[in-house]
N, C-alpha and C positions, 0 to 999 in steps of 0.2 A: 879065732872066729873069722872067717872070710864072710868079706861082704860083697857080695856079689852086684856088680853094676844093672841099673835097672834099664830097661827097653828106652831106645831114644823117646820112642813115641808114648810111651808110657812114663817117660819122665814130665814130658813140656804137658801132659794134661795135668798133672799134680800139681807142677809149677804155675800152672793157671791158675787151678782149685785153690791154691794157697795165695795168690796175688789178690784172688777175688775176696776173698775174708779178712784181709791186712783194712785194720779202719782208714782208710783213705781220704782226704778233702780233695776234690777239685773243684775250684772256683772258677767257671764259667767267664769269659770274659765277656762283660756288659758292652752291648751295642749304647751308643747313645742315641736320644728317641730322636725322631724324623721329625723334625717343626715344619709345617708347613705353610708357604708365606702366606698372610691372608690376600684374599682378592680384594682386588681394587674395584670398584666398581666404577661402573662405566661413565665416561663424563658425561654432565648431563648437557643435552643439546640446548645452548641459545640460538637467539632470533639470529643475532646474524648472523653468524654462519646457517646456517640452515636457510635462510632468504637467500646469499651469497651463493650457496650450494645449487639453489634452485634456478635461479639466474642463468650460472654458468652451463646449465643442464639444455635451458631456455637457447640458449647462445651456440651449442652443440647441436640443436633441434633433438634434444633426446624429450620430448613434449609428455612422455608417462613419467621421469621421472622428475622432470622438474615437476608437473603435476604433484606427485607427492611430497615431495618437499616444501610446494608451496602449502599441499594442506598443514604438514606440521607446522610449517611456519604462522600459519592462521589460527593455529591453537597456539601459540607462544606471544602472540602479537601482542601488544599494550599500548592502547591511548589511539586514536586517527594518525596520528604522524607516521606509525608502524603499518596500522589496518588497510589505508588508502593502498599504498604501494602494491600491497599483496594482493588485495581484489582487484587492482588495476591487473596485473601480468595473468590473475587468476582467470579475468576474464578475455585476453591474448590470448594463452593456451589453449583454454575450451574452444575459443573462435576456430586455432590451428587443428584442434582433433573434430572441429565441424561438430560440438555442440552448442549449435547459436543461441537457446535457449538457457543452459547454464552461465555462456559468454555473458546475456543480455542482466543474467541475474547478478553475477560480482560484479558489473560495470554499476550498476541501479545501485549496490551498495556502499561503492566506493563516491562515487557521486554525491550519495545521501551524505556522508561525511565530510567531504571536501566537495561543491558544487564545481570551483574554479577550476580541478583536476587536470592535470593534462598527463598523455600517452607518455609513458618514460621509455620505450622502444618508438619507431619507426614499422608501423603497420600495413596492410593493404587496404587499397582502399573502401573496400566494403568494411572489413572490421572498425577502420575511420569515423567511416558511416553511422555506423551502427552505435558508435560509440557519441556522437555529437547528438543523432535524435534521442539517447536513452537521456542525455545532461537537458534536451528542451524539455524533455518530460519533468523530468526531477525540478528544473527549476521553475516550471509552471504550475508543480505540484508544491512547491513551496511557496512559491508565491500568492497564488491560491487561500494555504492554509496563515499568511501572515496579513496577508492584505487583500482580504475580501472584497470584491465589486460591489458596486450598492447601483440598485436595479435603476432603472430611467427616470425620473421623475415623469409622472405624467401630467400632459400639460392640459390647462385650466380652459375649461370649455366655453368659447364665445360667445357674450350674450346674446340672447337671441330680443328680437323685437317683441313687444308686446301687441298681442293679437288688438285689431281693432274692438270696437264696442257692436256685437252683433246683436242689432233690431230683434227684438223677442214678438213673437206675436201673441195676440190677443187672443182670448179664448173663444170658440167659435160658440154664437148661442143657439141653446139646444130646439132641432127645429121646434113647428107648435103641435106637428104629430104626433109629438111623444109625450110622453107624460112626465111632469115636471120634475118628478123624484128622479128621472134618472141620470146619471152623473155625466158632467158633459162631454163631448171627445175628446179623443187625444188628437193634441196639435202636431201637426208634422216638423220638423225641424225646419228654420231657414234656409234656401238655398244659399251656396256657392262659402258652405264653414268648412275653416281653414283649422287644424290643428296642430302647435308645435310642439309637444309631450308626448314622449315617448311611450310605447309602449310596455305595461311590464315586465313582459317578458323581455326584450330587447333592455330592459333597465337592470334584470337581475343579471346580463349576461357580464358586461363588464364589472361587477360586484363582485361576483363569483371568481374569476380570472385574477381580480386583485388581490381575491384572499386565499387562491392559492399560491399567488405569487410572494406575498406574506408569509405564508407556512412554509414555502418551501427555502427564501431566504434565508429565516432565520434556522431551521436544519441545515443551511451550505451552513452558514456561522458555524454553529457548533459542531458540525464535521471538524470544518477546519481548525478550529481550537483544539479539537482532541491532538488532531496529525501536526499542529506545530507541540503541543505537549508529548507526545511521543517521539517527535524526533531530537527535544531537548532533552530527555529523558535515555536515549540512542546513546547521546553524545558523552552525557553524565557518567554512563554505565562503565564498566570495568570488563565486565566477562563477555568475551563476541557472542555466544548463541543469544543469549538477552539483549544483545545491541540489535544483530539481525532481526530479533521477533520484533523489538520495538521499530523497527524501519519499514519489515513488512508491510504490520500491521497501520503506522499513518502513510504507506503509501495507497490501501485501500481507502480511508478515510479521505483524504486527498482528492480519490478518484473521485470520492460518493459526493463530496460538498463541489466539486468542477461541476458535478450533473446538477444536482439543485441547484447552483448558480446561474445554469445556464436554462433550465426549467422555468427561476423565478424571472429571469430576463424573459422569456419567449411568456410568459403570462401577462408581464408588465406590458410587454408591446400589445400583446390581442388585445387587454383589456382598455387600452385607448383607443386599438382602432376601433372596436365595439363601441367604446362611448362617443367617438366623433359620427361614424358612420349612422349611429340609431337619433344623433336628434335633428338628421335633413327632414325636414316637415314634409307633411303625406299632402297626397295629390288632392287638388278639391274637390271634392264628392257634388257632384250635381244633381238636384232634386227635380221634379217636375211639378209647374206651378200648379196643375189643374188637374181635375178629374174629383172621381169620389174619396170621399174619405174611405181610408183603410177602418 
């Protein structure tokens, strides 16, 4: 029997077809898994570098971004000893980007905290300025709310002389024309009467003047007690937005009890000049001795 050799190309598909039904393992070989490092996350920023950051930014004149950093810095801040600093330079900056109005307001805050404060750069000298009248404010608005003025006393009005004894006259008798029922005239007053008593109305004016000066004392008082309670209350606090509202708010307080202090003085004065002025005695009235009866 011959066997006849099969086609090249008709051989190597057979030998496939037979390769491909042989039970065969292949085992893959395994990657190992891809760990991936965890992140880190980001440091978290302190005060000081981030004040130091702001500084040096300050120091470059790059003024937007130390601005921002000093704002971070003002959310990171704790206690006065932190606070001061940063509202001092916070109000430098504003003054350099020529917002005198935000300048006028970190300065007022920093102050409120530390009155004694002083500039930790070298300024020009309007920011100077600006910076020395916001401290007479603050300190006369503390002072104000800690120790209240007490209005003038007014002084005690000089006895006056006692009027002489004015001669009364007698009743005049009813002529004999008339009929005796009817009642007799009225007597004229004596010439040349002097009176020293005020008149009502000149009496109610200094009274009035007093008691507003009265009402309006005792509202400076309790102004001022609120705005020294708020500003201990400032100082106490921990979180700056609630330090800020409480500073605001007794620096209006402050404002309001300066005006009624200064209300109840200018009442205290009228109403003494009105009491001295109203008891100079009035001029003597002169009667005429003769003629008919009215």
């Amino acid at each position: 029997m011959t066997v006849r050799p099969f086609r090249s190309g008709t051989a190597r598909v057979l030998a496939l077809g037979l390769m491909a039904c042989l039970p065969t393992q292949v085992q893959a070989a395994r990657r190992p898994p891809i760990r991936k490092a965890p992140r880190k996350p980001p440091p978290k920023a302190d005060f000081q570098s981030t004040f130091a950051a702001a500084v040096r930014f300050y120091e470059d004149f790059d003024y937007e971004k130390s601005l921002e950093q000093l704002t971070k810095a003002q959310a990171l801040a704790k206690g006065p000893e932190q606070e001061v600093p940063v509202a001092l330079y916070l109000g430098i900056v504003y003054a350099e980007l020529g917002d005198r109005k935000q300048s006028l307001a970190a300065f007022r805050t920093g102050l409120y905290l530390k009155p004694d404060a002083r500039l930790p750069v070298k300024v020009s000298p309007k920011v100077e300025r600006d910076f020395e009248e916001v401290r007479q404010t603050v300190l006369q608005d503390l002072g104000a709310s800690t120790a209240p003025e007490q209005s003038p006393p007014v002084a005690e009005r000089p006895a006056q002389p006692a009027a002489p004894d004015t001669p009364v006259a007698a009743d005049t008798p009813a002529p004999a024309d008339k009929p005796a029922l009817l009642p007799p005239e009225p007597t004229r007053p004596p010439a040349y009467v002097q009176t020293d008593k005020p008149s009502g109305r000149s009496a109610v004016l200094p009274l009035a003047l007093m008691g507003t000066g009265a009402v309006a004392g005792g509202a400076a008082v309790f102004f001022g007690l609120q705005a020294t309670s708020n500003i201990e209350r400032a100082q106490l606090s921990t979180r700056y937005g609630e330090r800020v509202e409480k500073l605001h708010t007794a620096e209006g307080q402050a404002l309001v009890a300066n005006i009624l202090f200064g209300t109840a003085s200018a009442a205290a004065v009228g109403a003494l000049a009105a009491y001295l002025f109203s008891g100079s005695p009035a001029a003597p009235a002169s009667t005429s001795t003769g003629g008919a009866s009215p």
